[in-house]
C-alpha positions as CSV (number, residue, x, y, z in Angstrom):
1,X,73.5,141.3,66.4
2,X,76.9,141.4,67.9
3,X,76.9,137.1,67.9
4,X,75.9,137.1,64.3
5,X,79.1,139.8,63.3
6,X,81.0,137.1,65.6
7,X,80.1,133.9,63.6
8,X,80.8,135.9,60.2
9,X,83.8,137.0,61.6
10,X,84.8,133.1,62.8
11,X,83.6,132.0,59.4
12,X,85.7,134.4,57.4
13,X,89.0,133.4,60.0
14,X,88.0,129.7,59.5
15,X,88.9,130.4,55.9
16,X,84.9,129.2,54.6
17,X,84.4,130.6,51.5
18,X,80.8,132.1,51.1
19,X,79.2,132.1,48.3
20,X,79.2,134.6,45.6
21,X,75.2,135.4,45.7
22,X,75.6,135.7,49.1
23,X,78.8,138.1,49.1
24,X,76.5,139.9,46.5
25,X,73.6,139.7,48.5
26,X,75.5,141.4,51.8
27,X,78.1,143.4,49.9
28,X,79.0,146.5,51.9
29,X,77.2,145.6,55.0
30,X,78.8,145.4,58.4
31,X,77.9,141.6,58.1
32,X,80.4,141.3,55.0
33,X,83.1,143.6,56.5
34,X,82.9,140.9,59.7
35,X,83.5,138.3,57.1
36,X,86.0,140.0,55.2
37,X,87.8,141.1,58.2
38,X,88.3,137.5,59.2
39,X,89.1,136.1,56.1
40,X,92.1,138.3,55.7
41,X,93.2,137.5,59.7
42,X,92.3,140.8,61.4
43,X,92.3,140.5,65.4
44,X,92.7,142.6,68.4
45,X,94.5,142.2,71.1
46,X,95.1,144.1,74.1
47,X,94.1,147.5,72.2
48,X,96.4,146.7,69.7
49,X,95.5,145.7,65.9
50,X,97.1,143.2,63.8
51,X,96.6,141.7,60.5
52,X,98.5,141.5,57.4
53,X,100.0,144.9,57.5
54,X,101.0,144.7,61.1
55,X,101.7,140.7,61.8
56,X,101.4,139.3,65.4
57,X,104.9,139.0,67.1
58,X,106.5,135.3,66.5
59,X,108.0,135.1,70.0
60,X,109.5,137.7,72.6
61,X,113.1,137.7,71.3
62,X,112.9,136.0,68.7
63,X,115.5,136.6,66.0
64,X,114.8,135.4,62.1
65,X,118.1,136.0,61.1
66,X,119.6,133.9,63.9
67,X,117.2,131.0,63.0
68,X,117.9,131.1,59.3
69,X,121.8,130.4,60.0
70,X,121.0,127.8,62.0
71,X,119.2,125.9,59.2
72,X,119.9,123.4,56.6
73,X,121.9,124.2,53.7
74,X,120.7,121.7,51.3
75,X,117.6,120.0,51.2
76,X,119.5,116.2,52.5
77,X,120.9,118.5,55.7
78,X,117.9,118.2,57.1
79,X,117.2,114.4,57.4
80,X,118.6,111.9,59.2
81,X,120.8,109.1,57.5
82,X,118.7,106.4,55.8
83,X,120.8,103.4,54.2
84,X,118.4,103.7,50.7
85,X,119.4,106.9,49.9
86,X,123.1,106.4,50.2
């Protein structure tokens, strides 16, 4: 039973909608909480939880604020020269 809570799981992560007699059909059933689960990106890893309330780490020491200085400031910043739109 384990495999089939795995491929509901896969198909929820996988972003395949199921369809709404079948949600229906399963509704409350650990089948449709695998589903559900994987649709909205749970996972565990190492012991530890993640999903949308508690996002997986970008990279080890990776710093948003330093990356968003770093970017363009207007959208033409961030492409190369191009002779047609000079």
């Amino acid at each position: 039973m384990t495999s089939t809570y795995m491929r509901a799981y896969l198909r929820g992560y996988a972003k395949q909608p199921a369809p709404r007699w079948l949600r229906c059909l399963v509704a409350r059933t650990e089948i449709h909480r695998a589903w559900l689960s994987g649709w909205l990106g749970y996972f565990e890893q190492d012991g530890v939880s993640y999903g949308p309330a508690h996002p997986y780490p970008q990279f080890p020491g990776y710093d948003a604020d330093e990356d968003a200085a770093a970017a363009p400031q207007s959208f033409d910043d961030g492409f190369p020269y191009h002779p047609d739109r000079a």
